[in-house]
N, C-alpha and C positions, 0 to 999 in steps of 0.2 A: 544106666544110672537110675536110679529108683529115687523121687522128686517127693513124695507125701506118702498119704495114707492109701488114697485112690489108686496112686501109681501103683505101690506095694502089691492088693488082693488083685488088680485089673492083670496086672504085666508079669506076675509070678504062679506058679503051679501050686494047688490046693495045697499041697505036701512041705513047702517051702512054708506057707503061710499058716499052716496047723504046727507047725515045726516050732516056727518063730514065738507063736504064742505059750506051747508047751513049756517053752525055755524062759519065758518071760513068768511063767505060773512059778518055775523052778526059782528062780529070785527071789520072786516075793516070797517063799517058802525060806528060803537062806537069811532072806531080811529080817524074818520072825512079826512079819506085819500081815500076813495072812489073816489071821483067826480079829485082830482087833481093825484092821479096812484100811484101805489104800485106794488112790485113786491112779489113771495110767492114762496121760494126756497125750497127743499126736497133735501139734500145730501145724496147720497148712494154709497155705497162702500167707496175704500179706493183712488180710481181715482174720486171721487167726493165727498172728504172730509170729509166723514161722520166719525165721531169719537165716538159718543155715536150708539150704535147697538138699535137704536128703531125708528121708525116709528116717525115724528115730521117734520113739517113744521116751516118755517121762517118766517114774514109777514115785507118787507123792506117797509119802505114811507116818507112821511113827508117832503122830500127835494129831489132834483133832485140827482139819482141813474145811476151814469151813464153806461157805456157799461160792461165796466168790473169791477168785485167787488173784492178786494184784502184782 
């Protein structure tokens, strides 16, 4: 079971984690938020919000995202 972000690059093969991100580039390409910015959050632990204990990225866009997200 793969726990956050650290777990994720520590406990899986380069190939797994070059993969993961290729596919993640493939999205935001599909979103059409590429070319105008997106942001791609990973919360871990309990000081950064993480509430579900797995491994899981965010993909924010589409509108202007400003500094801080509440």
């Amino acid at each position: 079971r793969c726990v956050d972000f650290t777990d994720f690059v520590s406990g899986y093969g380069q190939d797994i984690v070059v993969n993961f991100f290729q596919k993640t580039d493939l999205v935001i390409e599909k979103l059409g938020i590429k070319e105008s910015g997106y942001r791609i959050i990973s919360n871990s632990g309990a000081d950064g919000g993480q509430e579900v204990p797995h491994f899981h990225i965010h993909i924010l866009g589409g509108e202007k995202i400003g500094s801080k997200i509440r």
